[in-house]
Legacy VTK file of the C-alpha trace (Angstrom):
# vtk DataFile Version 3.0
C-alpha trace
ASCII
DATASET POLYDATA
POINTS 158 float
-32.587 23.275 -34.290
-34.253 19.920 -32.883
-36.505 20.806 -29.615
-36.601 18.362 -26.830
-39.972 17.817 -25.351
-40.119 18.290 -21.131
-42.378 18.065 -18.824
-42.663 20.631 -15.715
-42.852 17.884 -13.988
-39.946 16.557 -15.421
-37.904 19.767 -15.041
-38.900 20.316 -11.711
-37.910 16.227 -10.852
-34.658 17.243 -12.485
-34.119 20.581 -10.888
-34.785 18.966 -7.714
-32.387 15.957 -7.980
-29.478 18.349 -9.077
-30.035 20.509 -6.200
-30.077 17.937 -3.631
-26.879 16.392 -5.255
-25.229 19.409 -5.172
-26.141 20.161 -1.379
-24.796 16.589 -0.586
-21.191 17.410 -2.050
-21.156 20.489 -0.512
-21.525 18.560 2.998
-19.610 15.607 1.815
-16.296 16.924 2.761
-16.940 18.606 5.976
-19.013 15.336 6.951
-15.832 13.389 5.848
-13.130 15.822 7.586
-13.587 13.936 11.360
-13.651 10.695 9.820
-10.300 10.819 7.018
-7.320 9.040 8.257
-4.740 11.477 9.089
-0.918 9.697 8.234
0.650 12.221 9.879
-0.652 10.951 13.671
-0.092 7.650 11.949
3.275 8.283 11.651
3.652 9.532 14.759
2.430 6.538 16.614
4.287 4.263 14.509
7.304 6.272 15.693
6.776 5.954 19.238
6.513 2.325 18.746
9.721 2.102 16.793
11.160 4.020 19.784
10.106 1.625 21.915
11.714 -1.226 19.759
14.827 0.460 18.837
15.519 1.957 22.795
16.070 5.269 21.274
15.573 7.573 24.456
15.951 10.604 22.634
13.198 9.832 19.906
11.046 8.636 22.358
11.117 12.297 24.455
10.986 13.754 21.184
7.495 12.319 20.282
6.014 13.460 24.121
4.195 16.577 24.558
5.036 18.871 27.718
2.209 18.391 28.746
1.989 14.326 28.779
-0.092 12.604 30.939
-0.435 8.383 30.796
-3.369 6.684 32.159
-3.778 2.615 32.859
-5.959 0.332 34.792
-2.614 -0.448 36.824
-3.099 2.608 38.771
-1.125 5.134 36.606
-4.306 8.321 36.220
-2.793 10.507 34.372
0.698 10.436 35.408
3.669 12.974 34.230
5.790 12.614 31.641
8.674 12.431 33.713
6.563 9.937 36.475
6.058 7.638 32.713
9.386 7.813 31.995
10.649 6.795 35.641
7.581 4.111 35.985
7.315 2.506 32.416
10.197 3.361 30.436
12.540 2.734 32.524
11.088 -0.631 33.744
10.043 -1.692 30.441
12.632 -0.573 28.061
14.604 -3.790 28.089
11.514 -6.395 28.480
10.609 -5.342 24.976
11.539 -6.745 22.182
9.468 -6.019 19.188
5.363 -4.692 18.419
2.937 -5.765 15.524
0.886 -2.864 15.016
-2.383 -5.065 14.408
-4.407 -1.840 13.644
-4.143 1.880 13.508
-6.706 4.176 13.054
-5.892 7.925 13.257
-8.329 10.607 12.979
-8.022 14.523 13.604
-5.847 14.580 16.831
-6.472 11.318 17.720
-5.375 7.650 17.157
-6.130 4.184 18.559
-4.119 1.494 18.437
-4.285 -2.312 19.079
-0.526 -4.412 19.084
1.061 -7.130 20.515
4.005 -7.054 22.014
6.835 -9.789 22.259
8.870 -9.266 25.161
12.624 -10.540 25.683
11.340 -13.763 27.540
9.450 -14.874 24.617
6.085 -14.054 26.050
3.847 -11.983 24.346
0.546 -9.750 25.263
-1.550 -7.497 23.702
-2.748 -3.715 24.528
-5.164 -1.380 22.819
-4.171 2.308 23.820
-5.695 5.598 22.481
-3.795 8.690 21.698
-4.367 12.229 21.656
-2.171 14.149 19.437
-1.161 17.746 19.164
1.441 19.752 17.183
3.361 16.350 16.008
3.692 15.224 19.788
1.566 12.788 21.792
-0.057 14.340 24.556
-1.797 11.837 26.533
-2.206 8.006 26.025
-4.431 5.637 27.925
-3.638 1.809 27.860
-6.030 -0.465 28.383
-4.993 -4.398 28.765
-5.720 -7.778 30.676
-5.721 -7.951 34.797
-2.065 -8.585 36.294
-2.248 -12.493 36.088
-2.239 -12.321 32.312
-0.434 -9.033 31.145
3.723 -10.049 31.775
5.906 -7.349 32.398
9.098 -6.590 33.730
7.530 -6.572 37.181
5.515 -9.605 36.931
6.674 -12.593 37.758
4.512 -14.624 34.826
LINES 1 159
158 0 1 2 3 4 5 6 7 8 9 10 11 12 13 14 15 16 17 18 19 20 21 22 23 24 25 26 27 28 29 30 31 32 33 34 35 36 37 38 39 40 41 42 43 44 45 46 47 48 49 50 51 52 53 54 55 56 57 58 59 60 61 62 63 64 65 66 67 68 69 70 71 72 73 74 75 76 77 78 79 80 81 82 83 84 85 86 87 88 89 90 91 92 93 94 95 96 97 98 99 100 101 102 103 104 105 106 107 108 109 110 111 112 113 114 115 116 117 118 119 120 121 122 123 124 125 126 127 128 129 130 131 132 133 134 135 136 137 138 139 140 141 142 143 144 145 146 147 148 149 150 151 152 153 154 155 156 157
């Protein structure tokens, strides 16, 4: 049998660096969990937006929450799902033509999002809004875009 000279030293620098690499996976996951990209939100969202594009009503109340609430910087603080519907489906659903989801980033039960939209008129303008998520159903988005002057929509006249 060959012996292998160590050190206490050694053993103890050795013992050490195992032991703090082993406390640092232990955290590693539970550090990551907040921070992983969750593709089912993703999907989600992308599924609103394709509800959106395709004018598919049905989808579109599929994907909300009972509970949905919509906030904007155009004076919507946290309205109802059915006040959304009446205020920004309805009045939107045939301005739109198409989105291009620039980025998504979902995480836990939440997601942000950053697109532009082309609208029917060949204008085109571009939102971030953040979602919260919950059981496979959005339950609360807030939009956040340009002043009135520079964000068309169906109401605008620009």
């Amino acid at each position: 049998m060959t012996r292998i000279g160590l050190s206490r030293r050694k053993a103890l620098q050795s013992g050490a660096c195992a032991l703090a690499g082993a406390a640092g996976l232990l955290l590693t996951p539970r550090a990551r969990a907040g921070t992983e990209r969750s593709p089912t939100n993703e999907e989600i969202v992308r599924r609103w937006y394709k509800a959106w594009e395709k004018k598919d009503q049905g989808q579109f109340e599929a994907l909300m929450a009972d509970n949905f609430t919509f906030t904007s910087a155009a004076g919507d603080d946290h309205i109802s799902k059915s006040a959304f519907k009446t205020q920004c489906w309805d009045t939107q659903i045939n301005f739109i033509d198409r989105f291009d989801l620039e980025r998504v980033f979902a995480s836990g039960n939440e997601a942000l999002v950053k697109y532009l939209c082309h609208t029917r008129n060949g204008k085109s303008f571009r939102n971030v809004e953040y979602f919260r998520l919950r059981d496979g159903k959005v339950e609360s988005i807030e939009c956040y875009f340009g002043g009135k002057s520079t964000f068309p929509s169906a109401v605008s006249k620009g």
